[in-house]
N, C-alpha and C positions, 0 to 999 in steps of 0.2 A: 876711363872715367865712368863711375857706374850710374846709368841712369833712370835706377830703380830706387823706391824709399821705403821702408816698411814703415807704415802708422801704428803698430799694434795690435791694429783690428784681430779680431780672432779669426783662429783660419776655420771654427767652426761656421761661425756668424758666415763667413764668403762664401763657403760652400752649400749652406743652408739656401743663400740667396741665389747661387748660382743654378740648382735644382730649382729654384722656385720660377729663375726666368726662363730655364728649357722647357718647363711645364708651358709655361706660356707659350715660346715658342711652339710649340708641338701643337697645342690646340690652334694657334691661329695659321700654322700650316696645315692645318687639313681643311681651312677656308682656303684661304689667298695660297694658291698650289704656284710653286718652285721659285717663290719669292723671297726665302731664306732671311738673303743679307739684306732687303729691304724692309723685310719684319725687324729685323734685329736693332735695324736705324731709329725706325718709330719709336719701338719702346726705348733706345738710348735718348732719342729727342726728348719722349715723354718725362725720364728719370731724372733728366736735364733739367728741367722745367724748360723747355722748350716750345715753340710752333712747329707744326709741319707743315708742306707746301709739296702737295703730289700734283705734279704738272706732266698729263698726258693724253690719249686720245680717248672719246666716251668708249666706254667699255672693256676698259683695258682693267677692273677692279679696285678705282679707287675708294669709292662711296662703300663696298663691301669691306675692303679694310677698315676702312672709319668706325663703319658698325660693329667688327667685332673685335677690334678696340676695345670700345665702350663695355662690351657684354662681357669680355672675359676681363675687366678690371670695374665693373660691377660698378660705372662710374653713369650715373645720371645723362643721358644725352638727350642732344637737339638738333636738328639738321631747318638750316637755313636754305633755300632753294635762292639766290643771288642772279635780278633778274634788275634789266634794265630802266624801272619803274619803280625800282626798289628804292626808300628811305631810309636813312639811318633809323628816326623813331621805327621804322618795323623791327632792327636789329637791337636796339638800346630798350624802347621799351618810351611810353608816355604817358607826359598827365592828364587824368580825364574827369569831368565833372562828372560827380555824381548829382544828382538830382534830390534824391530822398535824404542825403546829408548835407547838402550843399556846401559843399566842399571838391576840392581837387584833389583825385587818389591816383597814387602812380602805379602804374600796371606794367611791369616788369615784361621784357622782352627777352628773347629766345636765348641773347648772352650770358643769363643769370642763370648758367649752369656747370657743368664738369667737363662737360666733351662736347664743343659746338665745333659740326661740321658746317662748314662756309663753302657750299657748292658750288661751283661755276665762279669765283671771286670776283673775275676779269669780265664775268657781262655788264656788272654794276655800274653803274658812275663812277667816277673819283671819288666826290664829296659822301658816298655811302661807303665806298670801298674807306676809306678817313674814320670812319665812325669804329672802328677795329683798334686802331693805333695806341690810345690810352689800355685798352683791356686790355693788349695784350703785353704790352709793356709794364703796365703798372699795377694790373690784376684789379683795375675800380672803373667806372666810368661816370664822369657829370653831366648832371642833368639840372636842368633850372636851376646854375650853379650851387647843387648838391653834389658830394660824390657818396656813390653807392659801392660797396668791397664786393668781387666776385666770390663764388665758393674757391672751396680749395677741397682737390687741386683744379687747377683752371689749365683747361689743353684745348688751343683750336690746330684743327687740323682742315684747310682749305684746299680745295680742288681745282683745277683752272686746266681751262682747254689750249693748247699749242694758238700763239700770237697772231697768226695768220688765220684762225678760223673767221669766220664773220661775226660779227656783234659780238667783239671782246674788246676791252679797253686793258691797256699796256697797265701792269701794279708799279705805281713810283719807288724810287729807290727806299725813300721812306718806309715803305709798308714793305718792301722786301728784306729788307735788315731787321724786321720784328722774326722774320721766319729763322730760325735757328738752323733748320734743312730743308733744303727742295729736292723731293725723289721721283722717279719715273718707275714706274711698274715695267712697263713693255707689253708687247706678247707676251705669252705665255710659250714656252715648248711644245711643240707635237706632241709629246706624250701627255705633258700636262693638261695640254687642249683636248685629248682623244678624254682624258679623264676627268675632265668637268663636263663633255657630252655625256658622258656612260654615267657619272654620278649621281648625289640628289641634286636638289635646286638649292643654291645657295645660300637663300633667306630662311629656307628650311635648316639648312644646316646652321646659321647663328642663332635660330633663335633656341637652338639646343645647347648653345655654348653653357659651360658654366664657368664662376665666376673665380678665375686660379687665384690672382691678385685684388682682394679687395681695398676699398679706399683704404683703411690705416697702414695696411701693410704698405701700398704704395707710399704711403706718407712717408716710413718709416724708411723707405728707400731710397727715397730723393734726399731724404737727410744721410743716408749712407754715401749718397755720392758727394756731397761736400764733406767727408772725411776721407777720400781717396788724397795721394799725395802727387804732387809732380816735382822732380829735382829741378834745381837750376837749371843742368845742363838739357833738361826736356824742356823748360817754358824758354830758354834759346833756343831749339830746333825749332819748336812754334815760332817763333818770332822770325828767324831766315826765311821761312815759309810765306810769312807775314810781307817781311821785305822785298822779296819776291814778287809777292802782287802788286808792289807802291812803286817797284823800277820795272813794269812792263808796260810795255809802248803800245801795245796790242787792246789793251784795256786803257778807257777811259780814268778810272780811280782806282786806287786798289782797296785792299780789305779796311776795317775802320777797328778800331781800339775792340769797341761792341761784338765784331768779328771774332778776333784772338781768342777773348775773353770766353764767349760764349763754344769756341771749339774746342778749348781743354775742358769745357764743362761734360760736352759733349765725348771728349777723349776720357774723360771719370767715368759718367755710365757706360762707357763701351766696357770697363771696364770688367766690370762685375759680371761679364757674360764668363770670363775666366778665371774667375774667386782667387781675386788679385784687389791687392789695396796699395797699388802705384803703380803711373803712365808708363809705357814703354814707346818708341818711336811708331811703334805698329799700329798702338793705338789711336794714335793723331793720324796715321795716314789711312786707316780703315773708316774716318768718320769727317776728312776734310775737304773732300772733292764735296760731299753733302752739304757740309754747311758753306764753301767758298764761291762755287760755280753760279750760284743765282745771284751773288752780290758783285760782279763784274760788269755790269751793264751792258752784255752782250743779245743780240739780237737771236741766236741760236745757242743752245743749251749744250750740243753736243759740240758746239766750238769752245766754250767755257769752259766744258768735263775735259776735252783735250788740253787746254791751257794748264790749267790747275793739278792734272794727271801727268803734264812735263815739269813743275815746280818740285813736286815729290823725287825723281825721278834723279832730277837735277842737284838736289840738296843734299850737300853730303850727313848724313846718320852719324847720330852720334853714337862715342863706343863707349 
């Protein structure tokens, strides 16, 4: 059974855009070094209209990914520092009397941008870590039941330190099914590490980035991945996948409709890294331990990546 479709797309158009994400790739590997297939995620998350959720130890480069994110997609940024003292109005933005008008003018907060990095997520309260859930779900947030539209495109991409450090608070299930993907950088390799000693300084090197993908062309991409196609027979492999996570005993709940939904999206922009305009099984399973593992409600990450890493394994491919 064949579980390819052709949409038509031009095989100019694919490969145009395929060139145009290596470019990217290549610039932001020569920031974030031997990080490959976790650059590749981002930008698939981002083309998704997705969240990111880089969960790992300080230093390991996630906050410099974020940055050059933004710089080679020429996308307006904000960096939130997510601190325990923190209020939603710091993140949303309030209203403040003016005096000389005497009037109440709302003064727009750090979310009413393109790329907000949410550092540290988990030092927060709950009730501010909540102040996230409408924006990134609905792209608007209310205020003195007003809603306010975010720009577009609207990408947070939030950082959080491993569960066990001190003064973190656990992200509810809630606020982790907005993330589309949860990734770990790691170490870096010995060579890779000899060669961030020997090189420049890495703030130096983003702010030299230049800009491959600007906003329209990204626009015009994210609209190319809702014309990628999936067979039948590919949105049931998804779903045994699916079923999978709802009959394992291991896991508290398994994956939610939101999940599925959001991993073939996520299986679309993987796919245009191969100027290809329909899923293959490869490409579900090169982008589903990312988006599955954090929505398990597992206490360890690297028990999760195993779980989800034996569903694949175990699911028979379709032919």
């Amino acid at each position: 059974m064949n579980v390819g479709m052709n949409t038509g797309m031009k095989t100019e158009t694919l490969q145009s855009t395929q060139k145009l994400l290596m470019r990217v790739l290549k610039s932001l590997s020569q920031v974030v070094l031997g990080k490959e297939n976790e650059i590749k995620l981002s930008l698939a998350c981002l083309l998704a209209r997705g969240h990111l959720l880089i969960e790992d130890l300080p230093g390991t480069g996630k906050t410099t990914l974020a940055h050059a994110l933004a710089k080679t997609m020429g996308l307006d940024f904000q960096r939130v520092q997510f601190t325990s003292d923190m209020l939603p109005a710091d993140i949303l933005g309030a209203a403040i009397f003016e005096r000389s008008k005497e009037a109440f003018r709302f003064h727009q907060g750090p979310i009413f941008t393109q790329l907000v990095l949410a550092d540290e997520v988990n030092r927060a309260t709950p009730k501010t870590q909540s102040a996230l859930l409408e924006a990134m779900e609905e792209r608007q947030v209310t205020i003195d039941g007003e809603t306010k539209k975010l720009p577009e495109p609207f990408f947070v991409i939030a950082t959080q330190n491993p569960s066990h450090q001190i003064g973190t608070y656990p992200l509810p299930e809630s606020q982790l099914d907005r993330f589309l993907m949860r990734l770990s950088l790691g170490y870096p390799s010995l060579g890779d590490e000899r060669q961030l000693l020997l090189g420049q300084d890495r703030r130096q090197m983003i702010s030299k980035l230049h800009c491959e993908l600007p906003k329209e062309q990204l626009l015009l991409l994210q609209n190319q991945v809702d014309k990628v196609k999936a067979s039948t027979t590919l949105v049931n492999y998804l779903l045994d996948l699916v079923v999978a996570s709802r009959q394992e005993t291991r896991c508290q709940h398994g994956l939610s409709p939101r999940a599925s939904v959001m991993c073939l999206k996520a299986a679309k922009a993987w796919v245009l890294f191969d100027a290809r305009d329909y899923v293959l099984p490869e490409d579900i399973q090169a982008v589903f331990v990312s988006v599955a593992a954090h929505r398990l409600n597992l206490n360890e990450p690297i028990e999760a990546k195993s779980i989800v890493e034996q569903w694949i394994k175990e699911t028979p491919i379709p032919i």
